[in-house]
C-alpha positions in Angstrom: 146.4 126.3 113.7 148.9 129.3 112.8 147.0 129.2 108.5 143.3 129.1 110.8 144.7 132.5 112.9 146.0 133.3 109.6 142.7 133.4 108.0 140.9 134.9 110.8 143.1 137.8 111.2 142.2 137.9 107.4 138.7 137.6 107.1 137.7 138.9 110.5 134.8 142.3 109.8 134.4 141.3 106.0 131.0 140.8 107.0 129.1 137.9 106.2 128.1 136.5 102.2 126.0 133.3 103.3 123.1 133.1 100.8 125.0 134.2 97.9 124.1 131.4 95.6 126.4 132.6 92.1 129.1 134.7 91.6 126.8 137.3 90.7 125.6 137.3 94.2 129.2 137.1 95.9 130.3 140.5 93.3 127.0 142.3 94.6 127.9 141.0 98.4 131.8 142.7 97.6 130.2 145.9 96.4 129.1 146.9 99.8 132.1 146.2 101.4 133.8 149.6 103.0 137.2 150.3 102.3 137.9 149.8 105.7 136.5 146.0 105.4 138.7 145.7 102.0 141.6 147.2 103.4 141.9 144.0 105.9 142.8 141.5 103.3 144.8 143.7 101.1 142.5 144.9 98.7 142.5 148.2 97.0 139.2 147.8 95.4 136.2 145.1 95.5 136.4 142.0 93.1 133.7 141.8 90.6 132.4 138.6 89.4 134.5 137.9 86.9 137.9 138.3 89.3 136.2 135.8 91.5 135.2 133.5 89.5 138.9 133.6 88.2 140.3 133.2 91.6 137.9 130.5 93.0 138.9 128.1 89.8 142.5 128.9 90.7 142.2 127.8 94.1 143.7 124.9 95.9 140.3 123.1 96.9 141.8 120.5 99.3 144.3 123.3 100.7 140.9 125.7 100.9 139.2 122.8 102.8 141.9 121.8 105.4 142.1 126.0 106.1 138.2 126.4 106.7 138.3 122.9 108.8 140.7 124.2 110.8 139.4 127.7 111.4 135.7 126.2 112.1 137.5 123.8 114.7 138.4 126.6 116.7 134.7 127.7 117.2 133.6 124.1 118.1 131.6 124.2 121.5 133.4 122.5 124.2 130.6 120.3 126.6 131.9 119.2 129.6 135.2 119.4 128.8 134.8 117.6 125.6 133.8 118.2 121.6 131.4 116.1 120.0 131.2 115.5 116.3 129.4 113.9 114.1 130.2 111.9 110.8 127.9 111.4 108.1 127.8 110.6 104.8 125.7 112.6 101.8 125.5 112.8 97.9 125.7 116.8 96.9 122.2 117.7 95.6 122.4 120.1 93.0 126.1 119.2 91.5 127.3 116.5 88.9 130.7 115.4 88.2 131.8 115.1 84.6 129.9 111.7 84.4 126.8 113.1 85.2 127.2 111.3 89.4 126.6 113.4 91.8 129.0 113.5 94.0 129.3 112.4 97.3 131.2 113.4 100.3 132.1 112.1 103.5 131.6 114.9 106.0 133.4 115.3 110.0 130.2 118.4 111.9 130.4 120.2 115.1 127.1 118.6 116.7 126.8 122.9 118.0 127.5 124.5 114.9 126.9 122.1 112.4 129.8 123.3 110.9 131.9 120.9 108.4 135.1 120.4 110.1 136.8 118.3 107.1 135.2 116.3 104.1 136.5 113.6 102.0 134.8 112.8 98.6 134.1 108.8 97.8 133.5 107.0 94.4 130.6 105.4 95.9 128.3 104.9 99.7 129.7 101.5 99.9 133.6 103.3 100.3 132.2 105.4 103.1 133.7 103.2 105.6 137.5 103.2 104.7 137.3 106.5 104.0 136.0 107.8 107.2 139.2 106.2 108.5 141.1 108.4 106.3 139.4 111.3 107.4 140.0 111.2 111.2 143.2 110.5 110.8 143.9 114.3 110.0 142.5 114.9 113.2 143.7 115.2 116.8 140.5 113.5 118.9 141.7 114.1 122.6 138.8 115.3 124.8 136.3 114.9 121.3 134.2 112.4 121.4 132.7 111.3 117.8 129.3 110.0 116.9 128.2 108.1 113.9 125.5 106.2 112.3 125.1 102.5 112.0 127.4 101.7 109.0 130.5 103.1 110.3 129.9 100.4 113.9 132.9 98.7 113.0 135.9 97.6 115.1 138.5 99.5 112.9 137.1 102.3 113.2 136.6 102.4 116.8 140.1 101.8 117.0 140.9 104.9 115.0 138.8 107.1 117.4 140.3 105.6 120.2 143.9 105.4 119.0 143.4 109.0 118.6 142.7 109.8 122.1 138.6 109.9 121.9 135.4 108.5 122.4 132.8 107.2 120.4 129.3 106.8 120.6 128.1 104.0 118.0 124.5 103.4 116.4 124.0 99.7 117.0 122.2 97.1 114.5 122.1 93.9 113.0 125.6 94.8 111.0 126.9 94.4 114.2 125.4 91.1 116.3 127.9 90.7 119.3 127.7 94.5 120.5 123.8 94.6 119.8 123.4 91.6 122.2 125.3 93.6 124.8 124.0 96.5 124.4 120.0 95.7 124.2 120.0 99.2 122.1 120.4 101.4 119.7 123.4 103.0 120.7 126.5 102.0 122.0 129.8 104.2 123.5 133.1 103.5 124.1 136.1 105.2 125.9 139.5 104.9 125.0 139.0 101.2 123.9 137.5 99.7 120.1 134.7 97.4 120.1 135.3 93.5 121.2 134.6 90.8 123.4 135.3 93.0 126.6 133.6 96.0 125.7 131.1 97.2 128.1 129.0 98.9 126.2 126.4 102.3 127.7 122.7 101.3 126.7 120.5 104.5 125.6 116.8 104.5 124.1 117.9 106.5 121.2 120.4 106.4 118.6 121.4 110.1 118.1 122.0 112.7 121.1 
């Protein structure tokens, strides 16, 4: 948390660029900035385009990503004395790797915000599953309860939630036979236990809250 107070303390009155599609857009969006507003981070002047299009292919993308996750975690909602996010799989629109795939990203959300909170990338949708593993075990789940859709029903990864202090709430289908008997629904939840014989599951008319 000390790099997400870090880059708050940093950022904080900059004002705000969303909608700035190029780097054309961002330089323009710098422009305006006061020298008060540039003074926070350190800057003498404003970058044009061509400094920031300098310092973003310089920049530690994973390291960028774990900062921003970790800032945006500190504005999730709390509900009840918990935080509920989602997990969800998507291909980038818009963006091609050097063999012309898009790629595609495995993504933790604030269900408030809809902020990302952490991403993976995967080669392919059919490594979603291992790989949301690998994401949630960056993060600390007490008190957070996690939601996700029907591929990721599986007992490992229940185990991971829980093993981490949360809850789940599970999308139940046929991938998943035993608990969709139980549950006589589309949704199944969990506290502090994975799916199995003994779980007990809560029954719901609809698969996403």
């Amino acid at each position: 948390m000390a790099c997400a107070d870090a880059f708050t303390d940093r950022v904080a009155g900059l004002g705000d660029p969303r909608g700035a599609r190029s780097f054309t857009a961002i330089g323009e969006w710098a422009a305006e900035l006061s020298g008060q507003q540039l003074a926070r981070p350190g800057l003498a002047a404003a970058p044009d385009k061509s400094t920031l299009r300098k310092l973003f292919a310089r920049l530690d993308a994973n390291a960028l990503d774990r900062v921003l996750g970790a800032w945006w975690w500190t504005r999730t909602k709390v509900i009840s004395g918990q935080q509920i996010i989602a997990i969800d799989g998507k291909a980038v629109r818009g963006a091609k790797d050097a063999q012309g795939q898009m790629p595609h990203l495995v993504a933790t959300l604030d269900h408030h915000s809809g902020a990302v909170l952490g991403q993976l990338a995967v080669a392919a949708k059919s490594n979603e599953i291992p790989r949301v593993r690998e994401l949630l075990a960056d993060f600390n789940l007490a008190d957070t309860v996690v939601t996700v859709n029907a591929m990721h029903t599986q007992t490992d990864t229940a185990t991971a939630i829980t093993g981490a202090g949360g809850d789940y709430v599970f999308t139940v289908k046929a991938n998943t036979p035993h608990a969709a008997g139980q549950a006589q629904g589309p949704a199944v939840a969990g506290r502090a236990r994975p799916l199995g014989h003994r779980h007990r599951p809560w029954q719901t008319d609809q698969a996403h809250h």
